[in-house]
C-alpha positions in Angstrom: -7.4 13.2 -10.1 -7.7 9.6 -9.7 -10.4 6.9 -9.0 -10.2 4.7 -6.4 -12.8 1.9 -6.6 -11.7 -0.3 -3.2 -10.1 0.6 -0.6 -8.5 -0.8 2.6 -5.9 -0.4 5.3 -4.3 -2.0 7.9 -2.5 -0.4 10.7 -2.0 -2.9 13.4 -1.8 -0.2 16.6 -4.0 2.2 15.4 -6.9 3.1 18.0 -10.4 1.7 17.3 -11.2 5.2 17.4 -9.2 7.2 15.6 -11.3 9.1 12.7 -9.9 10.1 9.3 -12.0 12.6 7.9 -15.3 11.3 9.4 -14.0 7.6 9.0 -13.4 5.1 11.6 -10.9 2.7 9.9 -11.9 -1.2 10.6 -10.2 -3.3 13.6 -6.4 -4.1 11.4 -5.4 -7.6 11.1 -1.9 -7.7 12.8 0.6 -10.5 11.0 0.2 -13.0 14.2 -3.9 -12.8 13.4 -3.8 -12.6 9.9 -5.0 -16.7 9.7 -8.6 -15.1 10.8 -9.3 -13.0 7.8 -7.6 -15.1 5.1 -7.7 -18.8 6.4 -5.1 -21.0 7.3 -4.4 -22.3 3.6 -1.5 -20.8 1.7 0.6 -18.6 4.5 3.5 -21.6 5.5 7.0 -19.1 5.5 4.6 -15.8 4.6 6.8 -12.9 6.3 5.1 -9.9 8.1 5.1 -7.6 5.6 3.3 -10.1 3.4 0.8 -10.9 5.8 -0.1 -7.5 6.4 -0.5 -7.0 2.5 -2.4 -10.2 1.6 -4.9 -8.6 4.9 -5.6 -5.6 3.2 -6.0 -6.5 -0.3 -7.9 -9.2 0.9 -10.4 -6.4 2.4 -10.0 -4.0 -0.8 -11.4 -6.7 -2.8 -14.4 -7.4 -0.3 -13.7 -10.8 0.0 -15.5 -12.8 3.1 -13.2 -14.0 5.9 -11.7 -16.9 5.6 -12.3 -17.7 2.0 -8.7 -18.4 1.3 -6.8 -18.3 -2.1 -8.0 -18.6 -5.4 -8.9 -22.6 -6.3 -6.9 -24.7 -8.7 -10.0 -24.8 -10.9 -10.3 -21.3 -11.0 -9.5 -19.4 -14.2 -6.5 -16.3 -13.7 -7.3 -12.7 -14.4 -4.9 -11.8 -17.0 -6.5 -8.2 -16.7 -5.4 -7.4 -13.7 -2.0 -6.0 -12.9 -0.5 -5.9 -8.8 1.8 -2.8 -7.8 3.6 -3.2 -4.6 5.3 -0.1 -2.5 7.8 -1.0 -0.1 11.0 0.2 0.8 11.5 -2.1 3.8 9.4 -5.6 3.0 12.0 -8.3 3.2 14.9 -7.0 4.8 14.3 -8.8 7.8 14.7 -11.7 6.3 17.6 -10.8 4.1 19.8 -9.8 7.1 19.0 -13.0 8.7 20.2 -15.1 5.6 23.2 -12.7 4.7 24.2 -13.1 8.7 23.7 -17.1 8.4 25.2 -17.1 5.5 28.7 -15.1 6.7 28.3 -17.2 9.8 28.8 -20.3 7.9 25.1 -21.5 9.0 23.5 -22.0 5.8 21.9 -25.1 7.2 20.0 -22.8 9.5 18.4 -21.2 6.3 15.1 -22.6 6.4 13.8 -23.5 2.4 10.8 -21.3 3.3 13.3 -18.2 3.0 14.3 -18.7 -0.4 11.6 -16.8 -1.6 11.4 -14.3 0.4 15.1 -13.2 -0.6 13.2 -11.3 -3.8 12.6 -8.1 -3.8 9.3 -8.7 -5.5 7.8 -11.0 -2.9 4.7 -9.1 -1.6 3.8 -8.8 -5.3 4.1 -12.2 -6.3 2.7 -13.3 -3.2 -0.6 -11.2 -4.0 -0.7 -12.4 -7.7 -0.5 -16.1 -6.8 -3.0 -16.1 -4.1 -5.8 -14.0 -6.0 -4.9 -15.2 -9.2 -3.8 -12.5 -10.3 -2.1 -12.7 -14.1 -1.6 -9.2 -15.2 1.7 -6.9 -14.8 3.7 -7.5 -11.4 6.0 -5.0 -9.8 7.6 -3.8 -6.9 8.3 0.1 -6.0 10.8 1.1 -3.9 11.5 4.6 -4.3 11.5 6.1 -0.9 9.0 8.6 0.7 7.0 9.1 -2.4 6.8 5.6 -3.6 3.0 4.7 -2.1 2.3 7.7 -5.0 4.6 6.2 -7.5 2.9 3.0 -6.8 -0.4 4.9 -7.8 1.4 6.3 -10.5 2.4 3.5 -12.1 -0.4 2.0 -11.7 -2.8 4.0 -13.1 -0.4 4.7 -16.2 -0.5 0.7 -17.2 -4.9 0.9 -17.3 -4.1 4.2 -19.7 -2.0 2.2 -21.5 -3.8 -0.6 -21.8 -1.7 -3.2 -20.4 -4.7 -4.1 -17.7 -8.3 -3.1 -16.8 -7.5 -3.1 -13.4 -4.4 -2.6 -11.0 -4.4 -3.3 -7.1 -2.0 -1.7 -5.5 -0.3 -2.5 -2.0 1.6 -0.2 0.1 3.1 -2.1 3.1 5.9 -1.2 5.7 6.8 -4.1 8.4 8.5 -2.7 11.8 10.4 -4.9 13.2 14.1 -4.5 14.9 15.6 -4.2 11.6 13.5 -1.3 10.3 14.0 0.3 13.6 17.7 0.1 13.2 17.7 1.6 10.0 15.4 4.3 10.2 14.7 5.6 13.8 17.8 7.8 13.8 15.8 9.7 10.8 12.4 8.8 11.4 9.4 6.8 13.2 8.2 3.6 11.1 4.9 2.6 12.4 4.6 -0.7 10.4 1.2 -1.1 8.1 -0.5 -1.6 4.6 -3.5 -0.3 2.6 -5.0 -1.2 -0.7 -6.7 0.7 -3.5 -8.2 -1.1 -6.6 -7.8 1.5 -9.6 -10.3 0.5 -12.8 -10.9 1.4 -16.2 -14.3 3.6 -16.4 -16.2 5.5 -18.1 -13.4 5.0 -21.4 -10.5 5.5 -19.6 -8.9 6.4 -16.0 -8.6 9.6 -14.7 -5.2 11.3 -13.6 -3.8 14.3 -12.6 -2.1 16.2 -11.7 0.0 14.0 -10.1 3.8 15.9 -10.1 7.0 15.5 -8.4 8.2 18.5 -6.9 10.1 20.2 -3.9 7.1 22.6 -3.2 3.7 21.3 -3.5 1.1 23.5 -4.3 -2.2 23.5 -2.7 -5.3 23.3 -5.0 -9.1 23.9 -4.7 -9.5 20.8 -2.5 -12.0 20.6 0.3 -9.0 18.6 2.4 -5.5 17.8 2.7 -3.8 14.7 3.8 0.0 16.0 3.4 3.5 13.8 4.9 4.3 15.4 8.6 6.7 17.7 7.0 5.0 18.7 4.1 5.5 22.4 3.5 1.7 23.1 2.9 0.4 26.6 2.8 -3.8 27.1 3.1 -6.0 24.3 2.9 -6.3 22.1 5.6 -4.2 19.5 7.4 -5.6 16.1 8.5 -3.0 13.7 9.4 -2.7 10.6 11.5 0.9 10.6 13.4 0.5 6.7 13.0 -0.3 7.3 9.1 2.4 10.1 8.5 4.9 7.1 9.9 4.1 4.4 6.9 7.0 5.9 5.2 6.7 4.1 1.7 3.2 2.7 1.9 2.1 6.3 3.3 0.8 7.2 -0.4 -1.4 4.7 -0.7 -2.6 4.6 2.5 -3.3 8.1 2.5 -5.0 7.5 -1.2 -7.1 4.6 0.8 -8.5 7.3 3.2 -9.2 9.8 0.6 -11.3 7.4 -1.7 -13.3 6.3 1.3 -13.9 10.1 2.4 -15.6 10.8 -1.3 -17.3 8.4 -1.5 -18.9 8.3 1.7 -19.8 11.9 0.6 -17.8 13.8 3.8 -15.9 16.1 0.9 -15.9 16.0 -3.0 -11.9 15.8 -2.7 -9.4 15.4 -1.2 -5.7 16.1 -2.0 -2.7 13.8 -0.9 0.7 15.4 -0.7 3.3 12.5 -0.3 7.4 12.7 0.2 9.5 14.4 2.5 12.8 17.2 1.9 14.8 14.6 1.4 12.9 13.4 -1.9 10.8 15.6 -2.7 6.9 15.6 -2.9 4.5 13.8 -5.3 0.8 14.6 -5.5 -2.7 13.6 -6.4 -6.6 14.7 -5.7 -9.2 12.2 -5.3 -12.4 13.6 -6.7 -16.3 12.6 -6.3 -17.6 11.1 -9.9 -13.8 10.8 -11.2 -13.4 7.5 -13.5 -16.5 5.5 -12.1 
């Protein structure tokens, strides 16, 4: 099992009435309106998918609007680790500098892309702006990595390299992503955030395993991947959410952690991945790590 102890998402598209076991998800700050929620300090050469995660941790924390970054007088929190999933964050922007630069139009590179060229950039991003000091990482493993995110994350509190890890799962769509992955699959671009903490002496987890055949457990619900094979139980799944591709795990671990503690079930099991992978999975319980 694992504890979630904040949770948000952001899924610019999705209806303003679309429930997820019993919960109505919060209007989603798309990248164009992102200024609204997190002020206009601080997001000069911010790409979508950056924008989108900033948003939702931004929410996960239960921050005010508009309260902007973290001041220069403000001490870091070295406690605190960020874990990123994202299979697809900057490639728009790396295609558009690898195209410049093959085209001999480096001069067309603005300096605002330079740092968006790292693979890490939603992470650091997140660290910076929320002061953030802790462990910093990036996971792009494919269909399962929102649930490696979570993963990972969970293993550095038991570890004791932080106290506390946000962790960001955020797919932009964009022509690029279409491109790449509509002859496979539907991306329908998003991000979610879940705070894990240390409780209680220690964080709760598991099972969480990797395999081709997920078994389904005592849980009162199931959020499964489209094309999970799932046998008994029950299947609640957003098409919108099934299309996050690698920030589906923590979005779907973001819906779970709101359902038990809103008291709608006592858990809730999330079966991330696909055939092509392989599936990873995890049950959020009621009373688990808080």
């Amino acid at each position: 099992m694992i504890a979630l102890t904040g949770w948000s998402m952001h899924v610019p598209g999705l209806g303003s009435d679309t429930d997820l076991l019993g919960w109505v998800p919060p209007t989603s700050c798309s990248p164009a309106n992102a200024r609204e929620l997190l002020g206009r300090k601080g997001l000069l050469g911010k790409e979508p998918a950056t924008l989108l995660a900033l948003c939702a941790v931004h929410r996960a924390l239960g921050l005010p609007p508009g309260s902007g970054p973290r001041g220069r007088d403000q001490s870091l929190d070295t406690g605190t680790a960020v874990v990123v999933s994202s299979n697809c964050g900057n490639l728009a922007t790396v295609c558009a500098v690898t195209r410049a630069a093959y085209g001999g139009r480096l001069r067309d590179v603005s300096p605002l892309d330079a740092p968006n060229l790292s693979s890490n950039v939603i992470a650091g991003s997140v660290a910076i702006r929320f002061g953030f000091a802790g462990p910093n990482l990036t996971v792009c493993s494919g269909e399962t990595s929102g649930s490696d995110a979570l993963a990972i994350a969970a293993r550095l509190i038991r570890t004791g390299r932080c106290r506390r890890t946000v962790v960001v799962g955020v797919e932009p769509r964009d022509d690029i992503t279409d491109a790449l992955l509509k002859p496979t699959r539907q991306l329908f671009g998003g991000a979610a955030s879940v705070v894990l903490e240390a409780a209680n002496g220690g964080i709760s987890m598991g099972p969480v395993t990797a395999c081709r055949s997920p078994q389904i457990g005592a849980a009162d619900a199931v959020l499964a991947a489209p094309d999970a094979p799932v046998r008994g139980g029950v299947l609640v799944i957003d098409e919108h959410l099934g299309a996050t591709y690698g920030a589906r795990g923590v979005v779907l671990g973001a819906v779970a952690g709101q359902a038990v503690d809103a008291g709608r079930a006592d858990s809730v099991q999330v079966i991330d991945g696909g055939a092509a992978y392989g599936y990873r999975s995890f049950t959020v319980r009621a009373g688990a790590g808080r």
